[in-house]
N, C-alpha and C positions, 0 to 999 in steps of 0.2 A: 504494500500500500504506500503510494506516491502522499508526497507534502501537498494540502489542502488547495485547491484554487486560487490565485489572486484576485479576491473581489474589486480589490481597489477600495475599500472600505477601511481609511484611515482607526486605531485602536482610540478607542476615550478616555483622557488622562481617570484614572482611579477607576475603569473595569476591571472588573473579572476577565483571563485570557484563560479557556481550557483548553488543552489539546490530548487526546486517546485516539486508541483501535476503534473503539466501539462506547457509541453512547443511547441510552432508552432515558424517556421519558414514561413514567409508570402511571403517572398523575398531573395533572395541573402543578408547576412548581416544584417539583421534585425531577431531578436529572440524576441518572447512574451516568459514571462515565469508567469503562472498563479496559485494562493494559494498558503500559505505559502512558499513565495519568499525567500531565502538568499542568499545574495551575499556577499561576501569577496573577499579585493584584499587588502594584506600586512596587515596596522593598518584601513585599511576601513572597514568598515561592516551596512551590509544596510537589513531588513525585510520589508516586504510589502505586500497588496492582488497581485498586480502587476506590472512588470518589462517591461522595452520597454532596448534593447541593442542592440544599432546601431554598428557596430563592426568597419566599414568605420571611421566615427565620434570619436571613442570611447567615447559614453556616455551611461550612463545609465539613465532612467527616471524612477522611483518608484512611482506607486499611491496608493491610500486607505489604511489606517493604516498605513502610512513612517513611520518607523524608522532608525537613522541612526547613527552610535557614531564611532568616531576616537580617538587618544589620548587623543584631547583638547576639545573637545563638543560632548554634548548626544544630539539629537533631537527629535520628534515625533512629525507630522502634516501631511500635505494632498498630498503632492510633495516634493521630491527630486529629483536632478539631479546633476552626479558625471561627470567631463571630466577625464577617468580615467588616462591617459597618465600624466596629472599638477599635480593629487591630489585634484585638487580644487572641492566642492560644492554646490551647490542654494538649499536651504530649502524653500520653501512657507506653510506659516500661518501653522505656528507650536509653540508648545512650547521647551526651550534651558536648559541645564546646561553646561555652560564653567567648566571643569573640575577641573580646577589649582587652580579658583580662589572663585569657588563656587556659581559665576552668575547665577540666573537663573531670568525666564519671557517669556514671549511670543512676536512675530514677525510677522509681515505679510512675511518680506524676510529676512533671512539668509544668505550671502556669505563668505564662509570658505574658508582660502586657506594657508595651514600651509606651504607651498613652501614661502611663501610671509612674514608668520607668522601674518596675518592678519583676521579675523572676524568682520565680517562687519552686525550690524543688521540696520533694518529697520521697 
């Protein structure tokens, strides 16, 4: 499977960009996007086998293989979930590096929230 058409349809500063194999709509607002998942919104950016994007909600859920890195942390583990509108977070049972300061280790929870300027592990 070849890269997507040129629609000629410039990106809009602060969208969601998603790119997969394969994506369904199950319901009104709710998008699966399945294999080789990437999502981008500003300095977010998330991979994964798979993406759940509640558009009501705005969140995104990422499973199997999460990865996820912002400014201030890189992650990798089994779940993430972004409320895209805050900017904020939740990483479950992953491994981290805080970027600034060179931290790194592993977590069952992660909570990010550079609005806040807080990371919070657990």
């Amino acid at each position: 499977m070849g890269a997507p058409p040129d629609l000629g349809v410039p990106d809009i500063p602060g969208s969601l960009i998603l790119e997969s194999d394969y994506a369904e709509i199950a319901e009104p607002g709710l998008k699966t996007f399945l294999g080789n998942v990437e999502a981008t919104k500003e300095d977010l950016a998330l991979k994964g086998d798979r993406l759940v994007h509640d558009d009501a909600a705005g969140i995104i859920d990422l499973l199997g293989s999460a990865r996820m890195w912002n400014e201030g942390l890189a992650w990798q583990g089994e779940h993430a979930r972004a409320w895209l509108d805050e900017e904020r977070t939740l990483l479950e049972r992953g491994r981290y590096l805080l970027r600034e300061t060179g931290g790194h280790g592993s977590a069952e929870r992660i909570e990010d929230d550079p609005t806040r300027q807080i990371t919070e592990l657990e």
